[in-house]
C-alpha positions in Angstrom: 24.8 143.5 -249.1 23.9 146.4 -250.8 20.3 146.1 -249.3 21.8 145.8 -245.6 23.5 149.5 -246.5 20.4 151.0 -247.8 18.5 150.0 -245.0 21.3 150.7 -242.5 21.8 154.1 -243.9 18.4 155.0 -244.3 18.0 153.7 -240.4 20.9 156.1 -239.7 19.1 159.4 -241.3 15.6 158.7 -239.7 17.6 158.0 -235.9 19.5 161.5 -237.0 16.3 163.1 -238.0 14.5 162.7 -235.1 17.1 163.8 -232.5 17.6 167.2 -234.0 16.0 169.9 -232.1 12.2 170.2 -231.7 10.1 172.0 -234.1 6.8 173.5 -234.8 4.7 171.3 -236.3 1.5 172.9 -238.0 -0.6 170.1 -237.9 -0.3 169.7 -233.8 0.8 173.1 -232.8 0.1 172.6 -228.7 2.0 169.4 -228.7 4.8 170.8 -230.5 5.3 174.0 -228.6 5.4 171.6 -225.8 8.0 169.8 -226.5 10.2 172.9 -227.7 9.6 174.6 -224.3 10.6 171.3 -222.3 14.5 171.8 -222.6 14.1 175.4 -221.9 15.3 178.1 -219.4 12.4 180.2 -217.9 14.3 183.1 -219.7 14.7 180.8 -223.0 11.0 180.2 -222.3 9.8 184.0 -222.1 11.6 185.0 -225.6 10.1 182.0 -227.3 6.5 183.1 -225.7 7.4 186.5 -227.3 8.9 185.9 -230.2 5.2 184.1 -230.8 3.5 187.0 -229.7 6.0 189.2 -232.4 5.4 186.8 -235.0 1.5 186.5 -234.7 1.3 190.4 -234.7 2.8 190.6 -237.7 1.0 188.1 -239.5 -2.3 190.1 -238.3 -1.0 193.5 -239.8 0.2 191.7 -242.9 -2.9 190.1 -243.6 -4.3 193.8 -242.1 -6.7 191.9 -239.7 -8.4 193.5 -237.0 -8.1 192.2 -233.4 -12.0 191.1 -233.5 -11.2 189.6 -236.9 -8.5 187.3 -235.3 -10.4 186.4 -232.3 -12.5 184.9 -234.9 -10.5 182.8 -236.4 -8.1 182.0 -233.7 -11.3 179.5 -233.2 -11.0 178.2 -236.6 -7.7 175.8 -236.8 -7.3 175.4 -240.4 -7.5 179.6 -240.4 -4.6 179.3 -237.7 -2.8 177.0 -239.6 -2.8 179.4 -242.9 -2.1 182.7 -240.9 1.3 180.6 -238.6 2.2 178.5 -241.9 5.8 180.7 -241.3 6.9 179.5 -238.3 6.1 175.2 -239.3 9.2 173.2 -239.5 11.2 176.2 -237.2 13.3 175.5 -234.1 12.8 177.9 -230.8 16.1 179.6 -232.3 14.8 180.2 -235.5 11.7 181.0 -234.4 13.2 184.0 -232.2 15.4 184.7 -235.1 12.8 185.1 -237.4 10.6 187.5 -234.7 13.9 190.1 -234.7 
């Protein structure tokens, strides 16, 4: 019996889990933005666009990267991975949050 709770609750976290809002997920970044701009408004849409842009602009100045220097490695995506490590695991709301 106490197996059939453990598995049922453990069910019950992983079904929880997965219907929370949409996140940014490092490893497939296009797939995940994709999903995160699905439920949105056009207008929800534009701030999460530029909360991106914010977000990425300030990585390049903290890491004091020239424009060229991020055309570089915005080929490289283990480089793109490091420099947008912030935003992995963040919903569109905390992503906007985090851009103010």
């Amino acid at each position: 019996m106490k197996k059939i709770k453990k598995l049922l609750l453990t069910t019950v976290a992983i079904l929880l889990t997965a219907c929370g809002p949409a996140t940014y997920d490092i490893e497939n970044p296009e797939e995940s933005v994709a999903k995160m701009l699905e439920p949105l408004t056009s207008a929800e849409k534009e701030k999460f666009v530029n909360a991106i842009g914010k977000i990425t602009f300030k990585r390049i100045r903290e890491e004091n990267m020239s424009l060229m220097e991020f055309a570089k490695i915005s080929k490289d995506p283990e480089k793109m991975k490091e420099l947008m490590r912030c935003i992995d695991g963040k919903t569109v709301d905390e992503i906007i949050e985090l851009a103010q």
